[in-house]
C-alpha positions as CSV (number, residue, x, y, z in Angstrom):
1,X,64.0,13.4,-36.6
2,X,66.3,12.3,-33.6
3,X,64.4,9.4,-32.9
4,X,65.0,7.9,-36.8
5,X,61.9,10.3,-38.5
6,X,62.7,11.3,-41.9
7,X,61.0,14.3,-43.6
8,X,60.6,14.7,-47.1
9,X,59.1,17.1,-49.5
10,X,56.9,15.4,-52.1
11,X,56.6,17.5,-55.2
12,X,53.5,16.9,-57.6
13,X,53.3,16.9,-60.6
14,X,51.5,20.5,-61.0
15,X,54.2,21.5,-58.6
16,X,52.4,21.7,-55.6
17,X,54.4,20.4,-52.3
18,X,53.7,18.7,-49.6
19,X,56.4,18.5,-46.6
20,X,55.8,15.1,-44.6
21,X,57.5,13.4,-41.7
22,X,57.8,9.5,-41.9
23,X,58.0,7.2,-39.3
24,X,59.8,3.8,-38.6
25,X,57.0,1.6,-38.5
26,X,55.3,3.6,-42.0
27,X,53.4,6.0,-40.1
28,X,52.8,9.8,-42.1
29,X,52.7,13.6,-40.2
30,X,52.1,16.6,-42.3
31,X,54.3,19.2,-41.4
32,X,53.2,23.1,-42.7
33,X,55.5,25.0,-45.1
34,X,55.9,27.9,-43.2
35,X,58.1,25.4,-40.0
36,X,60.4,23.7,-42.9
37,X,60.9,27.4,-44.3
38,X,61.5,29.1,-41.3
39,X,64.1,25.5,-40.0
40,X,66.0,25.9,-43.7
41,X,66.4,30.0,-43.2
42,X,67.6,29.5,-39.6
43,X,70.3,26.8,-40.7
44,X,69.0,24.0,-38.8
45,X,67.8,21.8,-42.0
46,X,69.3,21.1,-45.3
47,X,67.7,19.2,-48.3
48,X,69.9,16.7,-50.4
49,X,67.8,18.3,-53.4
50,X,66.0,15.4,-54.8
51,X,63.2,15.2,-57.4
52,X,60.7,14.5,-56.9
53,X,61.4,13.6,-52.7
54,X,63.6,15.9,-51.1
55,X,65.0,14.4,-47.8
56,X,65.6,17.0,-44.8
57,X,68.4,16.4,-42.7
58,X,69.4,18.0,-39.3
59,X,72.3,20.6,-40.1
60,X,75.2,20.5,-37.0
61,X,73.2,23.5,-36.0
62,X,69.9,21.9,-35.5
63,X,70.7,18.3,-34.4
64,X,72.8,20.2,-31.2
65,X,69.3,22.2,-30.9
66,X,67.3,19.1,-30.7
67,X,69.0,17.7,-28.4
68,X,69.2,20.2,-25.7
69,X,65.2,20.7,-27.0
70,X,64.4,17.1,-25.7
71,X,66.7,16.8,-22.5
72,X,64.3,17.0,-19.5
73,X,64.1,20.1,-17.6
74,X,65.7,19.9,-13.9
């Protein structure tokens, strides 16, 4: 999501979900329930609460996470 990924929830009509990470040039990643569930209880995402596509966002908590997450070891 640093690098400009968006993930959404897509609700269905029968109310099944689906969580999915989209890329810049269109491209589609499923992400399991159970890692957007466990990111939202530990603060590090927020939904803006959209029907029927909820967007994710990094919270403060998880963009500084990230970030040390992808700086190279040394």
């Amino acid at each position: 999501m640093l690098n400009g990924w968006t993930l959404k929830s897509h609700r269905m009509l029968d109310g099944e979900k689906a969580y999915r990470l989209h890329g810049l040039a269109g491209e589609e990643s499923e992400v399991a329930d159970a890692t957007v569930e466990g990111l939202v209880a530990k603060s590090l995402l927020q939904s803006n609460l959209k029907f029927p596509a909820a967007s994710y966002l990094l919270t403060e908590k998880g963009r500084s996470l990230a970030i040390r997450l992808a700086k190279p070891l040394g």
